[in-house]
N, C-alpha and C positions, 0 to 999 in steps of 0.2 A: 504494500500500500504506500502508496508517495503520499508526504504530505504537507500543505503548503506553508509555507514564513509563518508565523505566528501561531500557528494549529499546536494545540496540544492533544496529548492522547494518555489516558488513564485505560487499567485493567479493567476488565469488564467485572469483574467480584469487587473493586473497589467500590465508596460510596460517588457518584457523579458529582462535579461541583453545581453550588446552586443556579438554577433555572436562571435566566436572564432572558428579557425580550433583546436583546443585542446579540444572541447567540445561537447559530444554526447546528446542530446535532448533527452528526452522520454516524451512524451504525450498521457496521458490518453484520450481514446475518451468519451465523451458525453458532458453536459451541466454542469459547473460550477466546472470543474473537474480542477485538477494542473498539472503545469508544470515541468518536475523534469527533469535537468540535472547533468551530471554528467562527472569531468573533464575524459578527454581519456584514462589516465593511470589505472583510477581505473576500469574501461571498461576492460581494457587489462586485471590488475590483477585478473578480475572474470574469464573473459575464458582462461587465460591462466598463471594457479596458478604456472605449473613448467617448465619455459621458455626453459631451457637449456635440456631439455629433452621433448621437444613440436615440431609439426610442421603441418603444412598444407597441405590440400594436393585440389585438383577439384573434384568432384562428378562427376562419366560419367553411366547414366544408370538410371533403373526406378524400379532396383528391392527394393527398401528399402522405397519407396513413404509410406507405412502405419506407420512406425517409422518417421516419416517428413523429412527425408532426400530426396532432390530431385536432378534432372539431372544441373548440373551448380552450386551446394550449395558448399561452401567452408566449408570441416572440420574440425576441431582441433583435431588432436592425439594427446594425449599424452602418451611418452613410459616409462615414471615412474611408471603406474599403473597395477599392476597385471590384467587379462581378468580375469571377471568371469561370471558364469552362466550369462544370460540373456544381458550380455554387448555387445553393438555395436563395433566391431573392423576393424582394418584396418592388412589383414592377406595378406601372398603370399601364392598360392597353386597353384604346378607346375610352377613356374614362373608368375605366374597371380597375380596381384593386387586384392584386393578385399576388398569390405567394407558387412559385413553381420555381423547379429545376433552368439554369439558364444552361443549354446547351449549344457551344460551337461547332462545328462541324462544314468544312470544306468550304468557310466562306460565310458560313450563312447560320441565323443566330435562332434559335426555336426558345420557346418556353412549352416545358413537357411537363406535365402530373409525375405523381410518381407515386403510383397507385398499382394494384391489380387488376383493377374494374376496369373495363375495355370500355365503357362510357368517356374516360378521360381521353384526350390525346394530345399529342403534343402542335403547338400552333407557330408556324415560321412568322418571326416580325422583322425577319430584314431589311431594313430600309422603312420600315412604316413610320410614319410621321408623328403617329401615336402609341407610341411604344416609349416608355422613359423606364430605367430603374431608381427605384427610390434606396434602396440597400440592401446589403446580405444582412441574410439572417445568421446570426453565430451561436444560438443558441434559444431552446424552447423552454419553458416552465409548465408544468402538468400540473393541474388539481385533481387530486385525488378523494376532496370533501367538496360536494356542493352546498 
């Protein structure tokens, strides 16, 4: 397990140090395994290395379910990073929001689902005039409680 600057880690048979809203838990599962928290900030700092040019946005849809992104997942764009080949983005086309696959290939630029469902497919915006990316996404958040 790597773990990051400031992260501490205690035995799992010891007593945890007390609760804090400043403080995100991570727990390994099995038997005999450790407890590793880590204060909130430096949380943030991982996913979200370029604040001032960062934002979030809701997931609405199921075409991205084979990249783990699902319907309800909170994203992180961020628009410091150039799109490339194979990057998950957050583009507008035609006015429409959209989070897909940007794929290069021989010239010419597609945005693809990245799904199982044969509903999705992948759509060339080569040259379209309304085509813009707004950012990569570098990372998703799940709720697991509604």
């Amino acid at each position: 397990m790597r773990l990051l600057s400031q992260a501490f880690c205690i035995n799992s048979f010891l007593e945890p140090p007390s609760m804090s809203a400043s403080m995100v838990y991570w727990l390994e599962c099995g038997v005999n395994q450790e407890l590793v928290w880590f204060p909130l900030h430096i949380i943030t700092e991982v996913l979200v290395p370029h604040p001032s040019a960062s934002f979030t946005l809701r997931i609405s849809g199921h075409s991205m379910t084979r990249a783990g992104i699902h319907d309800g997942d909170l994203a992180i764009v961020d628009r410091s990073l150039t799109a490339r080949h194979d990057d998950v983005i957050v583009a507008v086309l035609g006015g429409e929001l959209l989070c897909k696959r940007l794929l290069i290939r021989h010239g010419r630029t597609y945005l693809a689902p990245d799904s199982d469902d044969p509903m999705y497919r992948p759509v060339e915006v080569t040259g379209r005039e309304d085509f813009q990316v707004w950012g990569v996404i570098t990372s998703t958040i799940r709720f697991h409680r509604k």
